[in-house]
C-alpha positions in Angstrom: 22.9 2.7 -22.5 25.9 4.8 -21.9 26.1 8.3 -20.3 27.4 9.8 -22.8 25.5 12.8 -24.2 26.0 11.6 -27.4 26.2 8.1 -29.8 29.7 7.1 -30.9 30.1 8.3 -34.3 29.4 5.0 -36.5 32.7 5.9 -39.0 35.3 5.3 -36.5 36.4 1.6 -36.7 35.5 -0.3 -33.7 38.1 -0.5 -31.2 40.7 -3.6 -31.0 43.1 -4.0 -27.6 46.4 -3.0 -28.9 49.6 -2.5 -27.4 48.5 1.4 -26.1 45.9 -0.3 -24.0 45.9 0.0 -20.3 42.6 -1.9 -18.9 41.1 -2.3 -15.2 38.3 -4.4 -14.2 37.2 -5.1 -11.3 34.5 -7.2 -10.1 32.6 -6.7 -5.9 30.2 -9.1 -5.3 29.2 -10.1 -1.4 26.7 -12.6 -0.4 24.2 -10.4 0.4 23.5 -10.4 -3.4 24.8 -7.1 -4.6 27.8 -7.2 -7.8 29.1 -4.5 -9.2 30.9 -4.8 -12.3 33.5 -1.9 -13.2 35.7 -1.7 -16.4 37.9 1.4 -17.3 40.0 1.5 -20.3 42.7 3.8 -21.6 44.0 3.4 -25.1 45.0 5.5 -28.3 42.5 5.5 -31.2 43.6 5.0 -34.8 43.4 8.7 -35.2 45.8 9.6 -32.2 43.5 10.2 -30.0 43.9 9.4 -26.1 39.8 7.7 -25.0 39.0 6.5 -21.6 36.2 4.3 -21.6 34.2 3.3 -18.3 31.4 0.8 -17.7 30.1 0.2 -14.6 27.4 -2.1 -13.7 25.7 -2.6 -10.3 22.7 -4.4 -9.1 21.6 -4.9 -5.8 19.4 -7.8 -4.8 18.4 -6.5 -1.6 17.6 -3.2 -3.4 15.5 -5.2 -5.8 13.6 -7.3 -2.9 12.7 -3.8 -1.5 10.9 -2.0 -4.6 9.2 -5.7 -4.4 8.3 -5.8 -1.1 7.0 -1.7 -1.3 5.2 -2.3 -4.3 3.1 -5.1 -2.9 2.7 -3.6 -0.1 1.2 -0.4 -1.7 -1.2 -2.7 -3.8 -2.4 -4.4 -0.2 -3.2 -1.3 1.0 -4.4 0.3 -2.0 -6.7 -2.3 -2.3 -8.1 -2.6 1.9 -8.4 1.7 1.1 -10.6 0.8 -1.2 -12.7 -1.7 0.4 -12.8 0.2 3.7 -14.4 3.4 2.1 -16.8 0.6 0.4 -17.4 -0.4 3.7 -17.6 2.7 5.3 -20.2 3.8 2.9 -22.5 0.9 3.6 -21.9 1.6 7.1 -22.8 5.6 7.1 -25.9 4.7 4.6 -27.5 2.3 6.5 -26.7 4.4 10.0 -28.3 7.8 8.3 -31.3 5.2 6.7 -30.5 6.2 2.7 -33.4 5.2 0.5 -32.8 1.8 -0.7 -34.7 2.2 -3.6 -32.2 4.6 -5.7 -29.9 2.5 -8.0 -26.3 3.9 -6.4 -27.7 2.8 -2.6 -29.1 -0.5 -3.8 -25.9 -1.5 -5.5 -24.1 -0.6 -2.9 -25.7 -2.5 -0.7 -25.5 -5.3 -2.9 -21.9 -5.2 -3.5 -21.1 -4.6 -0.2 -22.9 -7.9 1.2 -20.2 -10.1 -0.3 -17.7 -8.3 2.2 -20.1 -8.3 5.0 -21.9 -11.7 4.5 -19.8 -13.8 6.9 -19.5 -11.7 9.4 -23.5 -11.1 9.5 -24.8 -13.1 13.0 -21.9 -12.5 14.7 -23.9 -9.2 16.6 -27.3 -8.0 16.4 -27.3 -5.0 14.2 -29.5 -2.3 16.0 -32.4 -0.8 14.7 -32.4 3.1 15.4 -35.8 4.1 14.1 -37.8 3.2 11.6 -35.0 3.1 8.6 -31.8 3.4 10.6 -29.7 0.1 11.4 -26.1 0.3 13.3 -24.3 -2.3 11.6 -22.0 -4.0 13.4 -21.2 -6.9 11.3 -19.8 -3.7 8.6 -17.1 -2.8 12.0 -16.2 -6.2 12.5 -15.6 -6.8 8.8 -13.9 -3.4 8.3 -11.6 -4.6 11.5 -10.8 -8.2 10.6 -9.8 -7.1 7.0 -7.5 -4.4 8.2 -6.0 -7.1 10.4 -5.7 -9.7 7.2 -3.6 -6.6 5.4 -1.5 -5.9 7.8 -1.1 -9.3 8.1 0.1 -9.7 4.8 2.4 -6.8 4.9 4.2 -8.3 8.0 4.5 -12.0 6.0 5.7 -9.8 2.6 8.5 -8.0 4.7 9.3 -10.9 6.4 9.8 -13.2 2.6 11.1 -9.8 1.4 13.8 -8.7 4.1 17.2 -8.2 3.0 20.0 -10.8 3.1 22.8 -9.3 5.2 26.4 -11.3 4.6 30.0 -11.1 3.7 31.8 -9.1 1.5 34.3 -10.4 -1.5 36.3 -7.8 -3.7 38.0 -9.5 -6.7 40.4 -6.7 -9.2 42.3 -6.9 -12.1 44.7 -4.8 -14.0 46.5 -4.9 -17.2 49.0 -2.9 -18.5 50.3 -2.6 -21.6 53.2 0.2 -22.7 
């Protein structure tokens, strides 16, 4: 894709070096894993025309690990935000005493337990009342799954971090006139 506001205009024969043609390139690449690729050209066209013609290319491994690293982090904590307002719903029904016998509380609870499960035993939950239970195993497994995330996002920006090194700039010019 060019930047060119418009196509080239298929009836002009393709260009072929010739001896009007004055062409740079030059070529930046480091060992940090970034290359950039530029190519400039100045020539006469067979209708008399004077075109310049530029292509640059650049890409930037470190600029690629981040967008990596940023979007897996966003899916971590996308996905702990969802489980801690799954969790914090379990905790705030069972602390208020919601009926357990409507079908939104009951699955709830039911999907819930599979996050909660091992942590159950580790405290008594208290019974507040005749309905109401403080859950503590829901804190402690809200907690230790926060801690897993973050966890993960500090071992993803650790694989992820950029590659700092030295720099190497390689050009070329021809002339022709």
């Amino acid at each position: 894709m060019t930047n060119q506001p418009y196509p080239p205009d298929p009836r002009t024969p393709r260009y072929a070096p010739g001896p009007n043609d004055d062409t740079v390139q030059s070529y930046n690449a480091n060992a940090a894993g970034t290359f950039m690729e530029s190519q400039r050209q100045n020539y006469v066209d067979p209708a008399g025309n004077r075109v310049e013609n530029r292509v640059e290319t650049y890409e930037d491994r470190n600029l690629q690990k981040a967008s990596l690293r940023n979007w897996i982090t966003g899916i971590i904590y996308f996905l702990l935000g969802v489980l801690e307002v799954i969790l914090g719903l379990r905790f705030i029904f069972r602390l208020l005493g919601a009926n357990e016998g409507s079908s939104f509380t009951l699955s709830l609870y039911q999907f819930s337990h599979i996050f909660v499960g091992p942590f159950n035993g580790i405290f008594n939950d208290q019974a507040i009342g005749s309905k109401s239970v403080f859950e503590l195993s829901t804190l402690v497994a809200m907690l230790i799954y926060a801690l897993i995330a973050w966890g993960l996002v500090s071992l993803c920006r650790v694989l992820l971090a950029p590659n700092y090194g030295s720099q190497h700039i390689s050009s070329t010019r021809r002339s022709m006139r």
